[in-house]
C-alpha positions in Angstrom: -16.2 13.4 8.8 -12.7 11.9 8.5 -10.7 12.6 11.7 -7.7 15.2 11.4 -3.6 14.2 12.2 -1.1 16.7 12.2 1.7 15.4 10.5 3.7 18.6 10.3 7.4 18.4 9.8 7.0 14.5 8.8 7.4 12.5 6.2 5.6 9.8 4.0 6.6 7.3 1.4 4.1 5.9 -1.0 4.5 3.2 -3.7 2.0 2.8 -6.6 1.0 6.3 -5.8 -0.1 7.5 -9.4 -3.6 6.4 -8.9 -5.8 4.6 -6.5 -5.5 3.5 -2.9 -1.7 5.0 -3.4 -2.7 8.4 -4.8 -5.4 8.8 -1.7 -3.2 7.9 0.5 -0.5 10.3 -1.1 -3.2 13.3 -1.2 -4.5 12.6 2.4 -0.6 12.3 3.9 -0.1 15.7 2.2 -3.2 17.2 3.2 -2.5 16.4 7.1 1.0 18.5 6.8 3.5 15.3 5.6 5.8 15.9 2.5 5.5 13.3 0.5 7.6 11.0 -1.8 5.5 9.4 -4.5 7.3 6.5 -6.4 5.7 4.7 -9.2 6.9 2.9 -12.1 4.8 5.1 -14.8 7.0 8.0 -14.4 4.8 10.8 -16.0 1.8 9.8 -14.0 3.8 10.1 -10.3 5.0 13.8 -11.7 1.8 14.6 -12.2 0.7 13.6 -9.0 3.5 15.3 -7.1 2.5 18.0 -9.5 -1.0 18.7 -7.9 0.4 18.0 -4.4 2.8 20.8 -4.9 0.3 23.3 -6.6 -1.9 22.9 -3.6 1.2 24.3 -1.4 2.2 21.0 -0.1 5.9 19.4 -0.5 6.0 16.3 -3.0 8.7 14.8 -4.8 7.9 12.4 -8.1 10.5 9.2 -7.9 10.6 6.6 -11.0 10.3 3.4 -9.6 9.9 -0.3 -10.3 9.3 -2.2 -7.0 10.5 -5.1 -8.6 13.7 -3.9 -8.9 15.5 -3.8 -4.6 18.2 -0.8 -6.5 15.5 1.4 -7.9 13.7 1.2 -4.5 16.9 1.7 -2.4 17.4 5.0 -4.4 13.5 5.8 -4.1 13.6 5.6 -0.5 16.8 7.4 -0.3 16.0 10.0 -2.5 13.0 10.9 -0.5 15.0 10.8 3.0 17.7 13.7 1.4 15.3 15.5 -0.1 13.2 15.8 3.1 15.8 14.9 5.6 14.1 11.8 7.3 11.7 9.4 6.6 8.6 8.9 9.2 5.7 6.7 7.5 5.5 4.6 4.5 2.8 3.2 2.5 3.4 -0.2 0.5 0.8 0.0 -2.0 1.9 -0.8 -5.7 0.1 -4.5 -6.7 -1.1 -5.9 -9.8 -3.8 -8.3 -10.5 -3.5 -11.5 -12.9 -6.4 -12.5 -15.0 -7.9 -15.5 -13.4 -6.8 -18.8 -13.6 -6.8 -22.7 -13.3 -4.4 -23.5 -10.4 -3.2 -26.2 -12.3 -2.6 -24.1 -15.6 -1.5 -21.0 -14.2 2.4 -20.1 -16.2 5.0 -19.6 -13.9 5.9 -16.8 -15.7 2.7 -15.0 -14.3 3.3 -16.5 -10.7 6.4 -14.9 -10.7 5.7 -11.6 -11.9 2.6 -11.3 -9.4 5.1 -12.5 -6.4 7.8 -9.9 -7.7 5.6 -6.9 -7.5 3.2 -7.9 -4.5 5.3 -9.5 -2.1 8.9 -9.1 -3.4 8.2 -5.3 -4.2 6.9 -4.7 -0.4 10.2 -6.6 1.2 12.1 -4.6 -0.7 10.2 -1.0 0.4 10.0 -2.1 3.3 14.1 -3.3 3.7 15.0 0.3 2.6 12.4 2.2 4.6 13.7 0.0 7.8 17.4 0.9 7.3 16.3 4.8 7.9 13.8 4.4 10.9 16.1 1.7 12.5 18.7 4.5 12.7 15.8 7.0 13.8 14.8 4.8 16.8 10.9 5.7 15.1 8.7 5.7 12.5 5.6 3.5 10.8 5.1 1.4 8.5 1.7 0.1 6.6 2.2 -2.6 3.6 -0.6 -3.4 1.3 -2.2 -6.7 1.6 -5.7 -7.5 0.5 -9.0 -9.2 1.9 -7.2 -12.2 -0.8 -4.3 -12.3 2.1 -6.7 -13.6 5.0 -9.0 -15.9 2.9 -8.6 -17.8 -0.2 -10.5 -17.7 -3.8 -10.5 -20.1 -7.1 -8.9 -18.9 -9.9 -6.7 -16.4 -8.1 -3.4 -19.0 -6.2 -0.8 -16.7 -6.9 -2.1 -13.0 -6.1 -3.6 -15.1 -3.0 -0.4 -16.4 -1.8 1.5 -13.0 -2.7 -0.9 -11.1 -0.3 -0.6 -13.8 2.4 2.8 -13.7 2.3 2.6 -9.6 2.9 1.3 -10.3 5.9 3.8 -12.9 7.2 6.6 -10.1 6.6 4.5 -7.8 8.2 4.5 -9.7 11.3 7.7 -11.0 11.3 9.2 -7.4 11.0 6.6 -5.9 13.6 8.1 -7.8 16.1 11.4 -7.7 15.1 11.2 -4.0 15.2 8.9 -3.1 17.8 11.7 -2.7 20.5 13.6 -0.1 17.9 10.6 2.2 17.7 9.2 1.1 14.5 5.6 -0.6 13.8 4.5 -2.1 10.9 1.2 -3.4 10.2 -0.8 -4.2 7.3 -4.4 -2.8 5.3 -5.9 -5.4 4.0 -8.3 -3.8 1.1 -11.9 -5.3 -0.1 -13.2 -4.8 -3.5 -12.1 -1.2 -4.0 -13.6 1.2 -6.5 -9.8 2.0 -8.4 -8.8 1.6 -12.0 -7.4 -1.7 -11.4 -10.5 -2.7 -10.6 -13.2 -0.8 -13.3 -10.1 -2.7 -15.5 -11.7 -6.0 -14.2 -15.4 -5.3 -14.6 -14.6 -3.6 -17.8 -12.9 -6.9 -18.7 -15.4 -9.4 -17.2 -13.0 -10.8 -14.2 -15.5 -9.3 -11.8 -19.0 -8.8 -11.4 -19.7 -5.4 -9.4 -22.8 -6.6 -8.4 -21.9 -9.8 -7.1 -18.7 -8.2 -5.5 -21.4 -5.3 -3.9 -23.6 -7.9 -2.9 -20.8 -10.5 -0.7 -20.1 -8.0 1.9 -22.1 -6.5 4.7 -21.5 -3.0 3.7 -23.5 -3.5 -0.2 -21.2 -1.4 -1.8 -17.5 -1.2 -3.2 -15.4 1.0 -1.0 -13.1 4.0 -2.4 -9.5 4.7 -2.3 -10.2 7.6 0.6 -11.5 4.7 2.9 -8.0 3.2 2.4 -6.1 6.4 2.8 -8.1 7.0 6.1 -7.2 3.2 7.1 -3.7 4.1 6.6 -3.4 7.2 8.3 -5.0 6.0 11.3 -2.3 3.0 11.1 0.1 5.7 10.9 -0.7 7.5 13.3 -0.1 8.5 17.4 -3.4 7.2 17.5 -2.4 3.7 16.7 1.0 4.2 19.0 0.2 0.7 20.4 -1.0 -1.2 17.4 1.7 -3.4 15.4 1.8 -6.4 13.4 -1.8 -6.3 13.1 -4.0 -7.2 9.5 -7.0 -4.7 9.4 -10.0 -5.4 6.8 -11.1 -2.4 5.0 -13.5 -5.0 3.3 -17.5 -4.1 4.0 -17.7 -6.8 6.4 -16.5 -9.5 3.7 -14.0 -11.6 5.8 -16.6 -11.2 8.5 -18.4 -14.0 7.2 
């Protein structure tokens, strides 16, 4: 049984929250009383999922948005706060994945369009968010990294050093905004059972069974194990907990 937070009268933020990790985490903020914001860049698919949040009674609010882009977050972020009148908790979730590659072949074009959605897309969500919960004197903050931010792996340098860099701003900002009210810490995700990643086995870049059998827990995890990882971050049950890196992983970086 997950535990229960009443997040009544608050509200969330959630990038890349169409599907996956983001879409759990929108459900479950939504479920535990928070309205909720839901920007993604595939603009029918975040309608749709404000559009379930909002049939089930809850208050959700579909926002275009390419993380990539600081002025389309900006607006995102501000959107959400007049529409709902603050902004309390935030999760930094949209990513993408590059196919696997040589680290002395890999384009630059790729490098740079991994960094501009996994790191430069979560300094720039969380910039905005920060502006409105520096002026609130509270509020929480969880950014997406990945077990690939605490260890290494061949053929994957740039989504590596994007998710390690995700934690450096997390850290740096946690302590730079600790004394304002505000913590931010990071998730850092295993092998997750999401599209991105049935994408990848569908497409041979990852073996489920080999991805089952590295980790102590011999299965992948779901989006829901995030969510609850999040929420917990989020919450007054965490009220001391900042700049901190937590493995949702099955035991993987426990090796």
């Amino acid at each position: 049984m997950n535990p229960a937070y009443d997040f009544t009268g608050q509200v969330a933020f959630v990038t890349g929250a169409s599907s996956g990790m983001g879409l759990a985490a929108a459900r479950a903020f939504a479920a535990c009383g928070a309205a909720v914001g839901l920007a993604d860049i595939d603009g029918n698919a975040a309608r749709a999922a404000a559009q379930e949040l909002t049939d089930a009674g809850h208050r959700a609010l579909a926002l275009v948005c390419d993380v990539t882009d600081e002025d389309q977050v900006a607006v995102a972020v501000a959107r959400t706060v007049a529409t709902f009148g603050r902004l309390d908790m935030a999760y930094n979730n949209a990513g993408i994945m590059a196919p696997p590659t040589d680290a002395a072949d890999e384009d630059a074009g790729q490098f740079d369009r991994v960094n501009a959605v996994n790191l430069r897309g979560i300094w720039a969500s969380m910039k905005h968010q920060l502006r409105h919960m520096r002026d609130q004197g509270s509020g929480a903050i969880v950014n997406c990294s990945s077990l690939g931010g605490l260890v290494g792996n061949p053929g994957r340098a740039a989504y590596h050093a994007s998710k390690h860099g995700v934690i450096g701003l997390t850290k740096s900002a946690a302590l730079e905004y600790g004394p304002r009210g505000v913590r931010v810490n990071a998730v850092c995700p295993g092998t997750i059972s999401t599209p991105m990643v049935d994408a990848m086995v569908a497409g041979g870049e990852l073996d489920r069974g080999q991805a089952e059998a590295g980790q102590a827990i011999d299965r992948l995890g779901t989006a829901e194990e995030i969510a609850q990882a999040v929420l917990w971050l989020c919450s007054p049950g965490a009220s001391y907990v900042t700049g901190v890196a937590l493995p949702v992983d099955g035991g993987y970086t426990a090796q």
